[in-house]
C-alpha positions in Angstrom: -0.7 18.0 -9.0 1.1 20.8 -7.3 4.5 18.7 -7.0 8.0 20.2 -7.8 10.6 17.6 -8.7 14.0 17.5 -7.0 17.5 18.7 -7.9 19.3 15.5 -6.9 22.0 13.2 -7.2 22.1 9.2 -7.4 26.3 9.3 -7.4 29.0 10.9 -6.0 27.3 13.1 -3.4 24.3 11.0 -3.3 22.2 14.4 -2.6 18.5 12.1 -3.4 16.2 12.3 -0.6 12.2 11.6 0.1 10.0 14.0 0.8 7.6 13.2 3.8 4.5 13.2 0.9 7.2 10.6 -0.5 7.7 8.2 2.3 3.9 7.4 3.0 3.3 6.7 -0.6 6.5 4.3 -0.7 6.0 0.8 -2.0 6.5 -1.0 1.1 7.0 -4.8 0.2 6.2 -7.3 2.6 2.6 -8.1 3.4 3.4 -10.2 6.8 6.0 -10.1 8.8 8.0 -13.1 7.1 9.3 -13.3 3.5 9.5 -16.2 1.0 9.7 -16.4 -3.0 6.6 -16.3 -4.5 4.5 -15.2 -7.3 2.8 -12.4 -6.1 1.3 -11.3 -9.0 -2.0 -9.3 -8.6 -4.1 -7.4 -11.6 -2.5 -4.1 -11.9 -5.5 -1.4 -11.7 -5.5 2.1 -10.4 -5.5 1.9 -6.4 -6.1 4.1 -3.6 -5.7 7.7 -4.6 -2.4 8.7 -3.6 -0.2 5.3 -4.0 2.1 4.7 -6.7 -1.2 2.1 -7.7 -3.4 5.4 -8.8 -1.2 5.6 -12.2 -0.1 3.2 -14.8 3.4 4.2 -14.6 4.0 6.9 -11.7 5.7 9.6 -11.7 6.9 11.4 -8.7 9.4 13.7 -7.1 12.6 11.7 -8.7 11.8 12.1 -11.9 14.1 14.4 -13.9 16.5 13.6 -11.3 16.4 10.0 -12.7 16.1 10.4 -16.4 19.4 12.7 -15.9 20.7 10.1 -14.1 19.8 7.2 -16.6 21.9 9.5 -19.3 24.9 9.4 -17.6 24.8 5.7 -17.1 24.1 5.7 -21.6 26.2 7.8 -22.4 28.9 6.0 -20.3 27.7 2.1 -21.6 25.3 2.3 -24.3 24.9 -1.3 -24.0 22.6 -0.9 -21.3 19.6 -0.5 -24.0 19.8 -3.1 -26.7 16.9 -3.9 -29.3 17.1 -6.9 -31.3 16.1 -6.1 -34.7 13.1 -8.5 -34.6 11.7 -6.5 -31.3 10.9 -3.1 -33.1 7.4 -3.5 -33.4 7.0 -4.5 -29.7 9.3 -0.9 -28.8 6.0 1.2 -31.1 3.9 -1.1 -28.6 5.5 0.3 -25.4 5.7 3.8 -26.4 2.1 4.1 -27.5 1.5 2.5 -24.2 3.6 4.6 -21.9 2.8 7.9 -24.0 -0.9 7.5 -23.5 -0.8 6.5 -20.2 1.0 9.0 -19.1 -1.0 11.9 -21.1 -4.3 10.9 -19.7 -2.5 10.4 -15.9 -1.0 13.7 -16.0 -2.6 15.8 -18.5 -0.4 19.1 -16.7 3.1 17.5 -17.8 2.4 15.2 -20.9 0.1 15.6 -23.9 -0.3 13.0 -26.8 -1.7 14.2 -29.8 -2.9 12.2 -32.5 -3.6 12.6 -36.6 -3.6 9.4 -38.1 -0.2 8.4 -38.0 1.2 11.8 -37.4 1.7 12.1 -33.7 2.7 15.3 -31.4 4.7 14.3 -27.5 5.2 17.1 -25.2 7.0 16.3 -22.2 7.0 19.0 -20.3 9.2 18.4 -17.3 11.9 17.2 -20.0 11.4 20.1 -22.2 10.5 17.8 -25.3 8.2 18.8 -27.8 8.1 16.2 -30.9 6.4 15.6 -34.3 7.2 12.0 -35.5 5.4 9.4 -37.5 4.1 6.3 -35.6 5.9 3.1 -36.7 9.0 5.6 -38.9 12.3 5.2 -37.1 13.8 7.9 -39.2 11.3 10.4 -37.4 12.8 9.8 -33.8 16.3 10.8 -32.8 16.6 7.1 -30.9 14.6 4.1 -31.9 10.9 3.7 -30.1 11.7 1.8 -26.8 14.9 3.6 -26.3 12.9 7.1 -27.4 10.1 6.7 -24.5 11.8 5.0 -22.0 14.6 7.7 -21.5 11.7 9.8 -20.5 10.3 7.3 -18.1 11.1 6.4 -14.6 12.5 2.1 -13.5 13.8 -0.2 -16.1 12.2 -1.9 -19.1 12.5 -5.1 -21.0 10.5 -6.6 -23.4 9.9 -10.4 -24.0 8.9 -12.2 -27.2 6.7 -15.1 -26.7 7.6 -18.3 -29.0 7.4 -22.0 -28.6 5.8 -21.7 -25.0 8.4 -19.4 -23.6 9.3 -15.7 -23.1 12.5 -14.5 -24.7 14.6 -11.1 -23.4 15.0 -9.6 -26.5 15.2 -6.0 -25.9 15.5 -3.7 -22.9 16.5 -0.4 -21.1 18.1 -1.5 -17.9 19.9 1.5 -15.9 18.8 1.1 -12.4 19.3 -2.9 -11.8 19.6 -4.8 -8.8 22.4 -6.8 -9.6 21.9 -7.9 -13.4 22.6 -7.3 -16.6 21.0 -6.8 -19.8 24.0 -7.4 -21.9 24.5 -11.1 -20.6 20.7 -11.9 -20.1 19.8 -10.9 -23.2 18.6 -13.8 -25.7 18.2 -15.9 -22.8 14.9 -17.9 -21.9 12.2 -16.9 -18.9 14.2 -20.2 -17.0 18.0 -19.4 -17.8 17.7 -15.2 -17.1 16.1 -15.9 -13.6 18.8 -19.2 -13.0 20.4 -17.1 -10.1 17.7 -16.6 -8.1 17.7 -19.4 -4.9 14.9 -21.8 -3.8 12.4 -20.3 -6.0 13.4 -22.7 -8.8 12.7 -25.6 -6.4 9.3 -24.6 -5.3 8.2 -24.1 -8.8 7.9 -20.7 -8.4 9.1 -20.0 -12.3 7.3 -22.7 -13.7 4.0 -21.3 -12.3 4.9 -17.6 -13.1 5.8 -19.0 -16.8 2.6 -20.4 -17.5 0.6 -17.4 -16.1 2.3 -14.9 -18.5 1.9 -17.1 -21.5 -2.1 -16.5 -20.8 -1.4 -12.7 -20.1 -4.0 -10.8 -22.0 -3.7 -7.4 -23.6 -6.0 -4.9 -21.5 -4.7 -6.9 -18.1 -1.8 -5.8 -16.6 -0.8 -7.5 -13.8 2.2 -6.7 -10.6 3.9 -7.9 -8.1 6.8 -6.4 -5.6 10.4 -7.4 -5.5 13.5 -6.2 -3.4 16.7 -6.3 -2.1 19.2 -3.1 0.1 21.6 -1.0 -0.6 24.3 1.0 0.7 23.3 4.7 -0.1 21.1 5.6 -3.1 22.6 4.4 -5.8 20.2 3.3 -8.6 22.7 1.8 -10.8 24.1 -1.1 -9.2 24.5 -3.2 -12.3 27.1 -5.8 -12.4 29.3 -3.8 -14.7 29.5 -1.4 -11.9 30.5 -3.8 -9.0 34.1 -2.6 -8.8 32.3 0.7 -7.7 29.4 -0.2 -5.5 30.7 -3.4 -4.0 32.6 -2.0 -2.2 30.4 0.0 -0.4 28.6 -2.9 1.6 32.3 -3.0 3.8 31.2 0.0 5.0 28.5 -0.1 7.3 28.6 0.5 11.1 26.6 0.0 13.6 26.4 4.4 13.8 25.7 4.8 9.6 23.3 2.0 9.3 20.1 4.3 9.9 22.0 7.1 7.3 23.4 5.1 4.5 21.2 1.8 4.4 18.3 1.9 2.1 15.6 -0.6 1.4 15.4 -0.6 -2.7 11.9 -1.8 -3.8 10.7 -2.9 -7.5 7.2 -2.8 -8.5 6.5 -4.9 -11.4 4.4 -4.7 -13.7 3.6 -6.5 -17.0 2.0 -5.7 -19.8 0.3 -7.9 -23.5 1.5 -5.6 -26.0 -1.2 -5.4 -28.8 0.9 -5.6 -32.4 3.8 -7.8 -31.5 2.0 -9.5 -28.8 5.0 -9.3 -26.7 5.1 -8.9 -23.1 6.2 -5.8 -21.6 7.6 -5.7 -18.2 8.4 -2.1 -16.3 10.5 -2.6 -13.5 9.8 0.8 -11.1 12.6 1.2 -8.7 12.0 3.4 -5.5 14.4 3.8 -2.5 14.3 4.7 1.1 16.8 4.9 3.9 16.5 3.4 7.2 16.1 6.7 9.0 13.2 7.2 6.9 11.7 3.7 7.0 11.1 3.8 10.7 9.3 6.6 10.8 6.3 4.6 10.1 6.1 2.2 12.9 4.8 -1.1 11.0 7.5 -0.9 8.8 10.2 -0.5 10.8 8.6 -3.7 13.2 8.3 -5.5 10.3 11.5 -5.3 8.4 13.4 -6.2 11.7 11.8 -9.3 11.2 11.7 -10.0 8.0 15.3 -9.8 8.1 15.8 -11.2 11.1 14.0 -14.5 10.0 14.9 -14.4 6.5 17.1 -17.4 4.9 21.1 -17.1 4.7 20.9 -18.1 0.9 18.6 -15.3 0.7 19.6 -12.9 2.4 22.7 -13.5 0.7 21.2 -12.9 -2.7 19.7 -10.0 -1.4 23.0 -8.3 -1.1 23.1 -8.0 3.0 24.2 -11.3 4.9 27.2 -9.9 5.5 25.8 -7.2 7.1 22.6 -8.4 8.7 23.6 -8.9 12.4 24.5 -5.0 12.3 20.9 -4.1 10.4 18.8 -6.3 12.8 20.4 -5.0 16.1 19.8 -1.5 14.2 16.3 -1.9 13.5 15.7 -4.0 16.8 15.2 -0.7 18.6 11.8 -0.2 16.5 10.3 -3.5 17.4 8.2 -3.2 20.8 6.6 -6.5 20.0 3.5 -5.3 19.0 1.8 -7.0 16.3 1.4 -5.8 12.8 -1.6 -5.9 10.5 -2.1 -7.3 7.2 -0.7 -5.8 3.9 2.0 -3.4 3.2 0.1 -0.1 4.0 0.9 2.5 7.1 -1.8 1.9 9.8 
C-alpha cells in the first residue's frame, strides 16, 4: 500500500502526528450537527475504499508506534490484560479472527499460513515470524488474546454471554478513555457501563443489550464513540490520572488549536465461533484541533456539537471545564453555513 509507519511518541514528548492522507481518512464522529447517546450500531462491512471501513481491523500510519507504546504501558502494569481462565477458548477465537483478517487485508505485511493445526504468523512490520499450534498455549510466548492483540492497533475485551447477559471476562485495555479493566472486570453489560449519564434513562443499554445477545457470527456490527484530550496521549486509564489529569488545567485560549485533540473510538463487535463469545475491538484514533479544522464541515460541526452539548455530558466527556475556551476556539471556523449529512469531508 505504499505507506511507511511513523517513528513517534504517545508520552513525554508527545512527537505523534497525522499525515495529511491521515486526517481525510479520520473517523469523524458526529453525523449532524448535535449529539445524544444512542445506539448507533450499523453492520460493519468493508466501506468506501480508503476509510478506516475498507478493513476489518485497520491498520495505518500509527501502528508500530502504538504496539511500542502498548508495551511500555505492560510492562509497567501487566494488569491491563487479564484472561479469566474460563475465557481461553474465546482468546483462539479472536486471534484466528484478527490473524486472518489481517493476512487477507494486507497480504504485503501479514501472512497466515495454515497445516491442520500447525500454523505459521509473519508480522512483518513487528519482525515476528512464529510456528505454534492452534488451541496449545505452551506454543506461544503469551496466551492467545494477549499473543495477537499486542500486535494489533485499539483495545480489546471479550464478553461471555450467560443467563441473558454479557460478562467482561478478559481484555487488553491500554489506550482507554477513562476506564479500567482491572475494576470492570467480572462485571455485567449494565454495571461496567453504570457511569455513563442519561443513556441509562433512555434505555439506551437495555436496547444495545438485547441486540448483542442476537449478534450472529459472520455479522459484525459498529458504532462510534468519543470524548477529548489534552495532547495525544493514548493511555488515559484511571490508574494514570495522577499523570494526565492534570493536563486538562492547562489549556489556553493560544494552545487550544495545538494541544487539544478530538479522540475517536470505532467499535466494533464480533460472534466468536467456538466460545460463542462476543468480541469487541475498541480502535482509537486521535486528531488535534489544528488538524480538525482543516476540513471545514468538521470544524462547523464540532463547534456545535460542543457548543450545544449537555453539562453532564460534556462533563463525562472530560472537557466542561474547559468548553467556553474550546467553543470560542473553534467559533472562528463556523461561518454559519450549513453542513450535510454524515460524518464524511464534502
Amino acid at each position: 500500500m505504499g505507506m511507511e509507519f511513523n517513528k513517534e511518541t504517545f508520552r513525554k514528548d508527545f512527537t505523534f502526528k497525522n499525515s495529511a492522507k491521515a486526517i481525510k481518512r479520520f473517523p469523524f464522529p458526529f453525523y449532524e450537527d448535535s449529539y445524544m447517546y444512542s445506539v448507533n450500531m450499523e453492520p460493519h462491512v468493508p466501506g468506501p475504499n480508503g476509510t478506516v471501513f475498507e478493513p476489518m481491523f485497520d491498520v495505518d500510519e500509527h501502528y508500530v508506534a502504538e504496539m511500542h507504546d502498548r508495551a511500555l504501558v505492560l510492562a509497567e502494569d501487566p494488569l491491563r490484560c487479564q484472561s479469566l481462565p474460563h475465557m481461553t477458548l474465546a482468546g483462539w477465537d479472536l486471534l484466528e479472527l484478527i490473524m486472518e483478517s489481517k493476512a487477507r487485508d494486507y497480504p504485503e505485511w501479514f501472512e497466515l499460513h495454515k497445516d491442520g493445526h500447525k500454523w505459521h504468523w509473519i508480522n512483518r512490520p513487528l519482525g515476528i515470524d512464529q510456528k505454534f499450534t492452534f488451541l496449545d498455549e505452551s506454543t506461544l510466548p503469551y496466551g492467545p488474546m494477549e499473543y495477537i492483540t499486542r500486535q494489533s492497533q485499539g483495545d480489546f475485551t471479550l464478553q461471555d454471554q450467560r443467563d441473558d447477559n454479557l460478562w467482561i471476562e478478559a481484555g487488553m485495555v491500554t489506550t482507554q478513555a477513562d476506564w479500567s479493566l482491572d475494576f470492570d472486570i467480572g462485571m455485567s453489560f449494565h454495571e461496567w457501563h453504570a457511569p455513563v449519564p442519561r443513556a441509562h434513562e433512555l434505555g439506551v443499554f437495555d436496547r444495545a443489550l438485547k441486540f448483542l445477545l442476537k449478534l450472529q457470527h459472520g455479522a459484525p456490527v459498529r458504532r462510534f464513540n468519543w470524548t477529548l484530550t489534552v495532547d495525544p496521549l493514548l493511555d488515559t486509564s484511571p490508574e494514570n490520572y495522577p499523570k494526565w489529569g492534570p493536563m486538562r488545567t492547562d489549556i489556553r485560549p493560544e494552545n487550544v488549536g495545538e494541544r487539544m485533540y478530538l479522540r475517536v473510538e470505532l467499535q466494533t463487535l464480533h460472534r466468536l465461533p467456538r466460545s460463542n463469545a462476543i468480541a469487541f475491538p475498541i480502535r482509537c484514533y486521535l486528531i488535534r484541533f489544528d488538524d480538525l479544522v482543516t476540513i471545514p464541515k468538521w470544524g462547523r460541526r464540532l463547534h456545535r456539537v460542543l457548543r450545544d452539548i449537555p453539562d453532564d455530558l460534556a462533563t463525562y466527556k472530560g472537557f466542561l471545564r474547559n468548553r467556553d475556551s474550546l467553543v470560542k476556539w473553534l467559533s472562528r471556523y463556523d461561518d454559519g453555513a450549513p453542513t450535510s449529512a454524515g460524518w464524511m469531508p464534502d
